[in-house]
N, C-alpha and C positions, 0 to 999 in steps of 0.2 A: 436223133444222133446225126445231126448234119452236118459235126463241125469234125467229119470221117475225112482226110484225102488220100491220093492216091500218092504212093511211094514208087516210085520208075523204077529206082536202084534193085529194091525188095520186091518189085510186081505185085504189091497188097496194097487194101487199102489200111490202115492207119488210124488209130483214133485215139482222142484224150485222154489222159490222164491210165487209172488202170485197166479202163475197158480191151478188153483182146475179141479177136474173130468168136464166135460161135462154134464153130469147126475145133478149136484148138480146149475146149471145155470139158472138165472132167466128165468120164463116162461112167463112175464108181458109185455112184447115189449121193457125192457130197451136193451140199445145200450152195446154190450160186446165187447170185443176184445176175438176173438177163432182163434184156432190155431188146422191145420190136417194135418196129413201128404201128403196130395193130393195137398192143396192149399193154406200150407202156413198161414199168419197172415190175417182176415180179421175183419172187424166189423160189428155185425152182431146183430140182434134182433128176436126175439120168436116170429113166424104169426103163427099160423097152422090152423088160420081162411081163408088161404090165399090158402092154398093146405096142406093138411094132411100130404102126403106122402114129402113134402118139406118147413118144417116149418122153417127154418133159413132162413131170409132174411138181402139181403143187404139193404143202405141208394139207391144204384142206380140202383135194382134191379133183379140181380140174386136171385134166392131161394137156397138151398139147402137141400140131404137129411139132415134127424134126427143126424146120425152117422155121418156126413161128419167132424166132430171135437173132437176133444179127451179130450183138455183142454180149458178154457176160464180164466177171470179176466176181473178184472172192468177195466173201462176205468180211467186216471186219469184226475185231475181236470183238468180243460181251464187254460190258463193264467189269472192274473187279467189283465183286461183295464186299464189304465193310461187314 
């Protein structure tokens, strides 16, 4: 995620397209797509009922820390069925 800058006006950093801060990601168990410099794209939802100290969970079960992501964005829609 390199292509982040810094915004003077707003004091944040700033990044392409739909990605937003990490910080501002829902905390309700929806399903996100995050992105960190460690690991990459994964999909990932808000437990901390799960372990405090490792509240990102995956669908197949890794946890991760708090910081382990810098940006997230929604997922986008499913296909329709036919």
């Amino acid at each position: 995620m390199t292509d982040r800058r810094w915004d003077t006006e707003r004091q944040e950093w700033v990044y392409p397209g739909d990605w937003r801060p990490i910080a501002d990601a829902p905390r309700d168990g929806s399903d996100i797509l995050a992105w960190g410099p460690a690991l990459g794209h994964l999909v990932v939802a808000w437990d901390s009922e799960h372990d405090p100290k490792f509240p990102w969970g995956t669908l197949d079960g890794p946890y991760y820390f708090e910081d382990a992501f810098e940006v997230w964005m929604h997922l986008p829609e499913p296909p329709n069925e036919k």
